[in-house]
Residue frames as qw, qx, qy, qz and C-alpha x, y, z in Angstrom:
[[0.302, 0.496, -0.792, -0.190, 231.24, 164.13, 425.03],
 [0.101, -0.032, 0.975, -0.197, 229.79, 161.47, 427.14],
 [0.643, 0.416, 0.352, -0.537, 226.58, 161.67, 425.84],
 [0.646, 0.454, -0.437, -0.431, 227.53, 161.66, 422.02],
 [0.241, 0.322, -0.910, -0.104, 229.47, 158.01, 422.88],
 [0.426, 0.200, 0.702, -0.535, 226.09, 156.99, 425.04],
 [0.585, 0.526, -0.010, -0.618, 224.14, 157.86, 421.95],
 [0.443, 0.506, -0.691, -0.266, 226.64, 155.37, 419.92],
 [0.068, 0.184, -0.974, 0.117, 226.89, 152.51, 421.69],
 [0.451, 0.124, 0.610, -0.640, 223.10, 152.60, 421.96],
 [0.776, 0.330, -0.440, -0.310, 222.45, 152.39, 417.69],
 [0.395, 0.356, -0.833, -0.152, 224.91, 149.51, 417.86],
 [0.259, 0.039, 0.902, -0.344, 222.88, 147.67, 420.51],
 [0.575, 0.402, 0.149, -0.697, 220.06, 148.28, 418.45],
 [0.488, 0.486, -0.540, -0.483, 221.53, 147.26, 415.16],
 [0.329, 0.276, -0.896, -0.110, 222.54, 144.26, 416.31],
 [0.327, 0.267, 0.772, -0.475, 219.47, 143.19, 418.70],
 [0.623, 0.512, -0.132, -0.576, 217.61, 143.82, 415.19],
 [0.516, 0.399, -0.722, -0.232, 219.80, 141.36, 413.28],
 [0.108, -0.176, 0.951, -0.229, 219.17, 138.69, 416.12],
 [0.415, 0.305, 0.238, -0.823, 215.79, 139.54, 415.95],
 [0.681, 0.507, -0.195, -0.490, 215.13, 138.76, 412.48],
 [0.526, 0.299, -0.774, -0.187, 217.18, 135.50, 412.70],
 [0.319, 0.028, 0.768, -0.555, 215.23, 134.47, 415.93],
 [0.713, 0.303, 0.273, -0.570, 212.01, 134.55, 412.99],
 [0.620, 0.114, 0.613, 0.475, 214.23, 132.81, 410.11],
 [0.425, 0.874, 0.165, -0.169, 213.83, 135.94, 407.93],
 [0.691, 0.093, 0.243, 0.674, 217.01, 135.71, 405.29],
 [0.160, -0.463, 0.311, 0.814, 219.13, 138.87, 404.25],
 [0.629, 0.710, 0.133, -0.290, 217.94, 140.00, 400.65],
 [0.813, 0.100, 0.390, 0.420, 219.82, 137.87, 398.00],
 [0.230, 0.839, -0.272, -0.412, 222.57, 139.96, 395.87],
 [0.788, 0.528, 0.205, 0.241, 222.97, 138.76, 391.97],
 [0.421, -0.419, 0.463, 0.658, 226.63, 138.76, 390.81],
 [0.456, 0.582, -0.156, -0.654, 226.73, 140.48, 387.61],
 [0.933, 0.273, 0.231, -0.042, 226.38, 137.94, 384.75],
 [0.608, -0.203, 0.426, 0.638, 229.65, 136.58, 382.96],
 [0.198, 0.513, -0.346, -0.760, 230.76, 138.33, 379.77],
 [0.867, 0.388, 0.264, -0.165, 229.21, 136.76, 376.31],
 [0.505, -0.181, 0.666, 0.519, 231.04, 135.17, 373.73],
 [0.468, 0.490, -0.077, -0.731, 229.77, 137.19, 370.45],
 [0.246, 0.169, -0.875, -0.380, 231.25, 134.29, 368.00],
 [0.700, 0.007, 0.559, -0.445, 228.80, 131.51, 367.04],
 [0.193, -0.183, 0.754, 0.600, 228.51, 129.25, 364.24],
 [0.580, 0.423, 0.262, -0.645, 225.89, 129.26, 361.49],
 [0.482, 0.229, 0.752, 0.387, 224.64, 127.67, 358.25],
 [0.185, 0.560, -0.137, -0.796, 224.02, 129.65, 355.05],
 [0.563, 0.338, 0.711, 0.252, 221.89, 129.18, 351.81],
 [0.154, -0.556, 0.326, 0.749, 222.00, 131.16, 349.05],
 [0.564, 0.494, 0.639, 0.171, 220.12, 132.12, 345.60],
 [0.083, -0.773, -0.023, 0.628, 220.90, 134.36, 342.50],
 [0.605, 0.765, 0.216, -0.050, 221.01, 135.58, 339.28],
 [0.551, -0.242, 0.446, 0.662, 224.37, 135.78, 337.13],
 [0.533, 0.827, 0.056, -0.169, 225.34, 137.60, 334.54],
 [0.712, -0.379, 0.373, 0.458, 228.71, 136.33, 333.03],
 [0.582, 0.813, -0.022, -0.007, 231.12, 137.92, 330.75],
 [0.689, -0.242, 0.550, 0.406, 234.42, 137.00, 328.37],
 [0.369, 0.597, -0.507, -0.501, 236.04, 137.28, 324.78],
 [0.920, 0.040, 0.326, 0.214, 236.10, 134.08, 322.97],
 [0.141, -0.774, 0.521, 0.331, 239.48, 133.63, 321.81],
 [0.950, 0.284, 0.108, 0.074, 241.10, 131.32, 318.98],
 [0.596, -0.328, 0.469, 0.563, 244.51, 130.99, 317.98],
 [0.501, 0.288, 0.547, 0.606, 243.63, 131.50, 314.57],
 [0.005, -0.991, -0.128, 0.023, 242.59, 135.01, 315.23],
 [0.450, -0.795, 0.295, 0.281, 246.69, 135.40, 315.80],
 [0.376, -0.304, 0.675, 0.557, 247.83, 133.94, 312.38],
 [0.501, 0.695, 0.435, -0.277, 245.79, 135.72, 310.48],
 [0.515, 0.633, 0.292, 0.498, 246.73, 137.11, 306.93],
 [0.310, -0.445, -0.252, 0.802, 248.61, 140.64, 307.49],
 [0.195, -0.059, -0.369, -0.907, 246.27, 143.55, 306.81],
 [0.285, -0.502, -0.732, -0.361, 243.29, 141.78, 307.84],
 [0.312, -0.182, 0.302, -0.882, 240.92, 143.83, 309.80],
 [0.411, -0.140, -0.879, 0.199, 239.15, 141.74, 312.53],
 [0.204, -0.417, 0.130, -0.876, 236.13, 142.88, 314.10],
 [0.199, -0.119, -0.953, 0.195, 234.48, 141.18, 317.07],
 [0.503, -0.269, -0.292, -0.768, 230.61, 141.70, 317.23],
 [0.687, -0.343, -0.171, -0.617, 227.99, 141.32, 319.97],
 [0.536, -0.057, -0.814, 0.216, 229.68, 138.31, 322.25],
 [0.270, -0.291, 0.569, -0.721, 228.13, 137.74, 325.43],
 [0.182, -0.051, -0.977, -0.096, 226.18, 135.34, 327.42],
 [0.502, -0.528, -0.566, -0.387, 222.66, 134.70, 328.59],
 [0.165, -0.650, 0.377, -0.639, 221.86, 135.18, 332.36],
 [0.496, 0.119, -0.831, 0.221, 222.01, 132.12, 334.88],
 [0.593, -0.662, 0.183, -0.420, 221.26, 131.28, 338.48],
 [0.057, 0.453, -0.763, 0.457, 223.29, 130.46, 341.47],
 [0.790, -0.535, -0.121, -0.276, 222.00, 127.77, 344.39],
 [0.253, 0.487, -0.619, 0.562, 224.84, 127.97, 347.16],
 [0.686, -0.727, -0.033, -0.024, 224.87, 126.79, 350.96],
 [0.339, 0.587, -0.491, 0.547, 227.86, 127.18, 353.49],
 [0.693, -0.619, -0.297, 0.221, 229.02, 127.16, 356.94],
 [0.368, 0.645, -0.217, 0.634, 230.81, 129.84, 359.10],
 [0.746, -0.221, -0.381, 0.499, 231.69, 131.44, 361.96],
 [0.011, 0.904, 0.030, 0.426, 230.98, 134.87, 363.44],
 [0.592, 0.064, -0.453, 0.663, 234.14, 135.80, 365.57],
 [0.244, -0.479, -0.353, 0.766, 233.06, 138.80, 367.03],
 [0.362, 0.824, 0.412, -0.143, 230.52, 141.68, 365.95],
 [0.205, 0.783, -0.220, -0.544, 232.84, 143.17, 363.02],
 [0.229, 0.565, -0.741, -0.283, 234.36, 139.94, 361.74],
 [0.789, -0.020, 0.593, -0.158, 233.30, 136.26, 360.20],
 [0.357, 0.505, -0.626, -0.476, 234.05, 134.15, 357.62],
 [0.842, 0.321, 0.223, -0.372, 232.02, 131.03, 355.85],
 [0.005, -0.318, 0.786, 0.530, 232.79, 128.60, 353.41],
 [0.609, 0.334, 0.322, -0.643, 230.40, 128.00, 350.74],
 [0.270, -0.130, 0.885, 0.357, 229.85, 126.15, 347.68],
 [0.552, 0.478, 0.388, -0.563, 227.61, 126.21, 344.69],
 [0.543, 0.204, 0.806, 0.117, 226.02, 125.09, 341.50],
 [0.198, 0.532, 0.066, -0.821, 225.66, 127.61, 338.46],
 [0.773, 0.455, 0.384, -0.219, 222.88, 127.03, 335.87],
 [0.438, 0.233, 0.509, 0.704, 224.15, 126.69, 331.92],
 [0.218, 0.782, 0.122, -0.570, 224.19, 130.15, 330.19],
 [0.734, 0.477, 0.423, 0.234, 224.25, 130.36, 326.71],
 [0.244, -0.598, 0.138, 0.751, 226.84, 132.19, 324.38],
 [0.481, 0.811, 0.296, 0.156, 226.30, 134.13, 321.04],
 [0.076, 0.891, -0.103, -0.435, 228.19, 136.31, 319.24],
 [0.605, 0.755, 0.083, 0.237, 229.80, 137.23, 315.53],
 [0.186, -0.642, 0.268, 0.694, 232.86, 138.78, 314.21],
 [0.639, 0.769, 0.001, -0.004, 233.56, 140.17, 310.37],
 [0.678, -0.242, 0.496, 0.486, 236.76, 139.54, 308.80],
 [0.505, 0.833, -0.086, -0.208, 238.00, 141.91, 305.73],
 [0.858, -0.217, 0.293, 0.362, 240.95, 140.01, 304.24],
 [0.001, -0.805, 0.073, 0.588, 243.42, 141.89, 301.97],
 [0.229, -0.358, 0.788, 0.445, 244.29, 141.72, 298.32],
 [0.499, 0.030, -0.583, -0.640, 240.90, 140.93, 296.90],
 [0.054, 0.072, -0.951, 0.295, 240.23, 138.23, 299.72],
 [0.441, -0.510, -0.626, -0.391, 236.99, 139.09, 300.33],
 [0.425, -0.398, 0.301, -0.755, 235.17, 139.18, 303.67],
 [0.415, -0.044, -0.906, 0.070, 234.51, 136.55, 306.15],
 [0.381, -0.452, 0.340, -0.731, 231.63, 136.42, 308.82],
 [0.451, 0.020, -0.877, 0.165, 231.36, 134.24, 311.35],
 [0.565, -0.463, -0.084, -0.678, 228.54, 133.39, 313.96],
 [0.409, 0.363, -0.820, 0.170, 228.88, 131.64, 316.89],
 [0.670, -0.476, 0.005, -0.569, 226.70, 129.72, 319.70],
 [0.427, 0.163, -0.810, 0.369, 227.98, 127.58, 322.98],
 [0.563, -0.718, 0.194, -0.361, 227.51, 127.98, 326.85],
 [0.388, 0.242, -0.791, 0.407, 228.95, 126.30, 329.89],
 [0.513, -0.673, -0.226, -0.482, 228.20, 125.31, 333.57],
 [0.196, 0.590, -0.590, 0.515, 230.02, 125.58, 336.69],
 [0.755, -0.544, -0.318, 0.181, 230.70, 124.67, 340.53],
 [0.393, 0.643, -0.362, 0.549, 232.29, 126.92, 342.55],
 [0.743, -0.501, -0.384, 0.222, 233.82, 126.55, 345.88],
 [0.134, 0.757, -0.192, 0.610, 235.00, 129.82, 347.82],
 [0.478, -0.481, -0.526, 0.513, 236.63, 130.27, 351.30],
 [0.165, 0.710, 0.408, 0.550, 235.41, 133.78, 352.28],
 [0.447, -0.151, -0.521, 0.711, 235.73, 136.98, 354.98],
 [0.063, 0.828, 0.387, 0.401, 233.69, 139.58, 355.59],
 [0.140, -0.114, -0.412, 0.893, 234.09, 142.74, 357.57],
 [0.136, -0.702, -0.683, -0.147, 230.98, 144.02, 359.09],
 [0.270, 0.535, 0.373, 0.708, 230.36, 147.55, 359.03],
 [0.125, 0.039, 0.429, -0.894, 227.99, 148.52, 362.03],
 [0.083, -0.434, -0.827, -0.347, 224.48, 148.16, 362.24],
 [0.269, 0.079, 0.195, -0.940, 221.93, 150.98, 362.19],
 [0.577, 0.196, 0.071, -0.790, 218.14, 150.28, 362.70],
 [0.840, -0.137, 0.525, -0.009, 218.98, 146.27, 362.42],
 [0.731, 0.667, 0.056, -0.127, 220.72, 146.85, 359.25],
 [0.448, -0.659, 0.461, 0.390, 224.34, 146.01, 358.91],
 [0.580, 0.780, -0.211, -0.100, 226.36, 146.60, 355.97],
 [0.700, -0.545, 0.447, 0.114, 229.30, 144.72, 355.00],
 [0.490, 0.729, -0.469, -0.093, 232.26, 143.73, 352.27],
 [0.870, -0.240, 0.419, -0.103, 234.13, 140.94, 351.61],
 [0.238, 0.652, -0.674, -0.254, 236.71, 138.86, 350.00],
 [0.959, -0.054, 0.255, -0.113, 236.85, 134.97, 348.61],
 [0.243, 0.600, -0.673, -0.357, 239.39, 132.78, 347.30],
 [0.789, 0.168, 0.590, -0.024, 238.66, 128.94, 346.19],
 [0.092, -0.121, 0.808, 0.570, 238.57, 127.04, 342.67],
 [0.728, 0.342, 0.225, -0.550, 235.61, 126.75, 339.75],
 [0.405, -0.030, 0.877, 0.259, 235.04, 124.06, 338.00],
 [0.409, 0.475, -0.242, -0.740, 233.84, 124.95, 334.11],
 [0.496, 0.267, 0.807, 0.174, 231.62, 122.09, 331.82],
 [0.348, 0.382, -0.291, -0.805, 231.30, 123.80, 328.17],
 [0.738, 0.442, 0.509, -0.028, 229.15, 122.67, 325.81],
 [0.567, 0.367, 0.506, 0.537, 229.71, 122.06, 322.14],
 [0.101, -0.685, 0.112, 0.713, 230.73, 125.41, 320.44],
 [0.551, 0.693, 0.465, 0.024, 228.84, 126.13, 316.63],
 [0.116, -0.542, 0.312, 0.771, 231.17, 128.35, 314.47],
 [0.446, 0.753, 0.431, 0.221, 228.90, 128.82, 311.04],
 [0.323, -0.445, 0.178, 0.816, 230.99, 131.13, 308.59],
 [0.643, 0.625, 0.386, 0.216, 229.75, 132.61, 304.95],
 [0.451, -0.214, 0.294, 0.815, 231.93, 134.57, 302.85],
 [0.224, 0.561, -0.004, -0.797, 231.42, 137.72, 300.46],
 [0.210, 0.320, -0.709, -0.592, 231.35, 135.07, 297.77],
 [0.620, 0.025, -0.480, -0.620, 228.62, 133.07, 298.80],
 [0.492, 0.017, -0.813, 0.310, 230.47, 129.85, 300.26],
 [0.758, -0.484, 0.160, -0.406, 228.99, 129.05, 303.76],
 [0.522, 0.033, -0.811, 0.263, 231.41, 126.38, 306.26],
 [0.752, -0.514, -0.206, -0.358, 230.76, 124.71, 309.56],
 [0.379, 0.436, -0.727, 0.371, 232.83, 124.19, 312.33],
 [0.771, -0.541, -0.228, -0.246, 231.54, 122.30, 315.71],
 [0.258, 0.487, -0.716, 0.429, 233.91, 122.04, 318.84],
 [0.582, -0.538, -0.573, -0.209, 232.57, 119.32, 321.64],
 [0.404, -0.812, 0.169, -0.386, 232.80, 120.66, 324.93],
 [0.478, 0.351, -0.590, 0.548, 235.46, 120.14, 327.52],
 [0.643, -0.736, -0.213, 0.015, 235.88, 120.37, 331.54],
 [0.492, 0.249, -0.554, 0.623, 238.93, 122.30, 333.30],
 [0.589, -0.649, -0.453, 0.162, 239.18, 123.42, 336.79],
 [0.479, 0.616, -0.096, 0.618, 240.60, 126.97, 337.62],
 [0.274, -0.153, -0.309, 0.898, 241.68, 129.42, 340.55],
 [0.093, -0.752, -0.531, -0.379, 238.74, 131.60, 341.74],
 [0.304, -0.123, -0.388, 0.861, 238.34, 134.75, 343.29],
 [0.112, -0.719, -0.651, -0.219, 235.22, 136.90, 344.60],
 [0.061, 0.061, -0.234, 0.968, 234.67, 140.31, 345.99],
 [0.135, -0.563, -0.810, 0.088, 231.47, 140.79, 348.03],
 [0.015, -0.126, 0.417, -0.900, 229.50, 143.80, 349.31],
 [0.388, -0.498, -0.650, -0.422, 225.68, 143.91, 350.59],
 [0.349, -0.321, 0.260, -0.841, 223.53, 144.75, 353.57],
 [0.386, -0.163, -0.885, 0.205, 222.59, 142.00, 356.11],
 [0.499, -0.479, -0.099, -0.715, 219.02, 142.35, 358.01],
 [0.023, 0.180, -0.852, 0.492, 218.78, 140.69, 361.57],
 [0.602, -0.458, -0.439, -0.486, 215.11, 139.18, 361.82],
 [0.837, -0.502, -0.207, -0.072, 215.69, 137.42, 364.76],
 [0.529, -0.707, 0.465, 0.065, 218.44, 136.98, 367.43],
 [0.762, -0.166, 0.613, 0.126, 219.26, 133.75, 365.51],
 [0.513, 0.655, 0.535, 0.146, 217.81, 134.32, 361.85],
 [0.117, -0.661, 0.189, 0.717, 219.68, 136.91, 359.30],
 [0.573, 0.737, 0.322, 0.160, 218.33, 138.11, 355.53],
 [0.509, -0.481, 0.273, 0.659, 220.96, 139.02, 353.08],
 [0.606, 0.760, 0.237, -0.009, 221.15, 141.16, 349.72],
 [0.580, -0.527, 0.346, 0.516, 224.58, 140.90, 347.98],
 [0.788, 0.604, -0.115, 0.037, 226.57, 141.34, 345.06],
 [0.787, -0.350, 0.418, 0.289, 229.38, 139.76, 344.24],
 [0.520, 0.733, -0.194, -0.392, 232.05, 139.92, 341.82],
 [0.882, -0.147, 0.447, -0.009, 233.36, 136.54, 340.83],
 [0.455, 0.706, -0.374, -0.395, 236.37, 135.54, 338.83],
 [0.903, -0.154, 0.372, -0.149, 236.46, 131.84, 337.41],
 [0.549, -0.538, 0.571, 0.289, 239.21, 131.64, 334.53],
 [0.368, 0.478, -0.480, -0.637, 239.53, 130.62, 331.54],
 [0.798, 0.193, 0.554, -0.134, 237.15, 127.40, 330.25],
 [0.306, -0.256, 0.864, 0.307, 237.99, 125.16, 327.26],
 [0.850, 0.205, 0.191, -0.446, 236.56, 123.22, 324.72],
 [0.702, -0.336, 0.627, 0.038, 237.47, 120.08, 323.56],
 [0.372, -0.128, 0.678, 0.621, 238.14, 118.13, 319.94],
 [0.187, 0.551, -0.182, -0.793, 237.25, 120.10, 316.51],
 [0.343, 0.277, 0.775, 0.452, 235.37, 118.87, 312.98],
 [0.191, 0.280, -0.092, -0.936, 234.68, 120.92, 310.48],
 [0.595, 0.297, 0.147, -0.732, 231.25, 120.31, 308.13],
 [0.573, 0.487, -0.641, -0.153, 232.93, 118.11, 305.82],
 [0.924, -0.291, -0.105, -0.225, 233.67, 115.92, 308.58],
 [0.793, 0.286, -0.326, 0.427, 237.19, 116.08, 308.74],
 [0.746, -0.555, -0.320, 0.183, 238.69, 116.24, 312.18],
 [0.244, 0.818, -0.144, 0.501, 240.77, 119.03, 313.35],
 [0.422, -0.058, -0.673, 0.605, 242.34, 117.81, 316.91],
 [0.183, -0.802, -0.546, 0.157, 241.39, 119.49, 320.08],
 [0.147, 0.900, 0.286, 0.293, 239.93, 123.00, 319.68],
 [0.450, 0.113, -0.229, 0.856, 241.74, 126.18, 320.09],
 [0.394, -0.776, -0.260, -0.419, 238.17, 128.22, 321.03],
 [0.370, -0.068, -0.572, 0.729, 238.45, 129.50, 324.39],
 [0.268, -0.872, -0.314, -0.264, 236.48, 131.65, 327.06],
 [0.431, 0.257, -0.364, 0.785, 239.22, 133.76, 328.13],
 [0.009, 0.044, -0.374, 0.926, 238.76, 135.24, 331.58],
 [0.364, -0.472, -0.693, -0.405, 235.12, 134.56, 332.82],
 [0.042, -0.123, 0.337, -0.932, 233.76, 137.04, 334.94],
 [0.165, -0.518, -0.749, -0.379, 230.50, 137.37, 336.56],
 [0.022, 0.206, -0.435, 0.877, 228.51, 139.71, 338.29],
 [0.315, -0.169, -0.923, 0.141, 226.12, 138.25, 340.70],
 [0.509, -0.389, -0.039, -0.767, 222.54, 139.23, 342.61],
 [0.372, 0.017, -0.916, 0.150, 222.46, 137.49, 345.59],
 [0.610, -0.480, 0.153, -0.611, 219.86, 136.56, 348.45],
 [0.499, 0.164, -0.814, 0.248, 221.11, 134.90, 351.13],
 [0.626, -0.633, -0.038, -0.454, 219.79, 133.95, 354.66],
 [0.346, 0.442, -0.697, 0.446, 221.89, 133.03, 358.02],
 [0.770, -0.455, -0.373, -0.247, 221.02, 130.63, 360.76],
 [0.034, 0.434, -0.850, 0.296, 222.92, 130.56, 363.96],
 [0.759, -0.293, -0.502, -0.291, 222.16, 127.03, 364.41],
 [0.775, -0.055, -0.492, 0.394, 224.83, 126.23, 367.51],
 [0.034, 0.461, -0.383, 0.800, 224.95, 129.29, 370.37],
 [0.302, -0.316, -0.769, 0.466, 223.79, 128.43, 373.75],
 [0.540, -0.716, -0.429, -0.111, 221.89, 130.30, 376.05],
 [0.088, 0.590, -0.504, 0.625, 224.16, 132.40, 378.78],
 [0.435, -0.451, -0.779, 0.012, 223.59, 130.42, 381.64],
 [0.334, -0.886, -0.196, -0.255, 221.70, 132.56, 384.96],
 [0.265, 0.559, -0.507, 0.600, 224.28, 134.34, 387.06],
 [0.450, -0.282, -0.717, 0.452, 225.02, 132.55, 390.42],
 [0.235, -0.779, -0.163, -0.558, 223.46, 133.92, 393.38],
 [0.561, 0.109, -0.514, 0.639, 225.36, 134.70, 396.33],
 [0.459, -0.777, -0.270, -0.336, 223.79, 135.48, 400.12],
 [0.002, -0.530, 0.501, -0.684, 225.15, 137.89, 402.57],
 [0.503, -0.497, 0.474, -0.524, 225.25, 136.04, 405.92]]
């Protein structure tokens, strides 16, 4: 038993005639790194945006509703040309499943066409009508997204907007001829209203860089019902302002977008902290 405590108190003279040792030469302990703080995921970014519309609506009239009874009304071929989008934004990534952006854009003029046939009853004849307009917009959206996960830098994601568009028709052409020959003219000049919007996103976000993110989206985008503005028929005689309408203007949207985080720091270096 007196050996085994001989045997002890000799390491500890050792250990510690070592540790004088080495501060008799100035040799420091070996430095031990606290782990680094946690990160903040959120950051803020800027967003720009380009794409390809495709909008669609009924044109409506009042005088489609006080028609003759018996008349058979057929609407024929309406729809509009296809467009492009140029959008930027700013947002805010809270945390790697959730961010949200406000954005704000500028959509080209698209052009409308389309016909309906009119059988009237009683001998009336037949009435067709042809018609040609467009419009252009601004729309402003606050937006959310949920992200999705991200395999192989690819992260998928869905979304929701709400904001207001602003709708500038042009002049609206109504050319009619009858079964009897006659041919009239009606012109409506365009108008401006402003409406309640609403968007539904989904797409697939690429991560190029820490900083730098490529998007491919679609959207679906509703902007309301646009206007047009005072009526004259061919003759020249004046007819107040128009009852035309784009009822309900939809669009459905091809987007490419790209995301900068312009404003995250660095983490700074984790403190270092020496034993002795």
């Amino acid at each position: 038993m007196r050996s085994v405590k001989t045997f002890l108190a000799a390491g500890a003279v050792s250990l510690l005639s070592s540790a004088a040792f080495a501060a008799d030469l100035g040799v420091a302990p070996a430095p031990y790194y606290a782990p680094p703080p946690a990160q903040d995921f959120g950051g803020w970014y800027l967003r720009g945006d380009i794409g390809m519309t495709n909008s669609f609506t009924k044109l409506h009239d009042n005088l489609y509703d006080t028609l003759p009874a018996g008349t058979s009304l057929q609407q024929l071929g309406q729809g509009f040309s296809g467009g492009t989008l140029w959008g930027i934004g700013a947002g805010y990534q809270f945390n790697s499943w959730l961010r949200a952006d406000i954005t704000g854009e500028y959509r080209s003029r698209v052009s409308f066409s389309g016909s309906d046939y009119s059988i009237y009853p009683n001998g009336g004849g037949a009435l067709s009508d042809v018609y040609s307009g467009g419009y252009t917009s601004w729309v402003g959206l606050v937006n959310v997204y949920a992200d999705l996960g991200t395999w192989w830098c690819l992260t998928p994601f869905i979304g929701a907007g709400i904001g207001g568009a602003h709708i500038q028709t042009s002049g609206l052409q109504d050319s009619g001829f009858t079964s009897y020959g006659a041919q009239s003219s009606y012109f409506a000049s365009g108008a401006s209203t402003t409406n309640f919007a609403w968007a539904a996103h989904a797409g697939v976000a690429y991560k190029v860089t820490n900083n730098f993110t490529v998007e491919l989206a679609y959207r679906y985008l509703d902007m309301g019902t646009a206007v047009h503005g005072q009526g004259i028929f061919y003759d020249g005689t004046p007819t107040g302002v128009s009852t035309f309408q784009f009822r309900d203007i939809t669009s459905q949207d091809l987007k490419i977008g790209v995301r900068w985080t312009c404003c995250d720091l660095p983490p700074p270096p984790p403190p270092i902290i020496r034993k002795g």
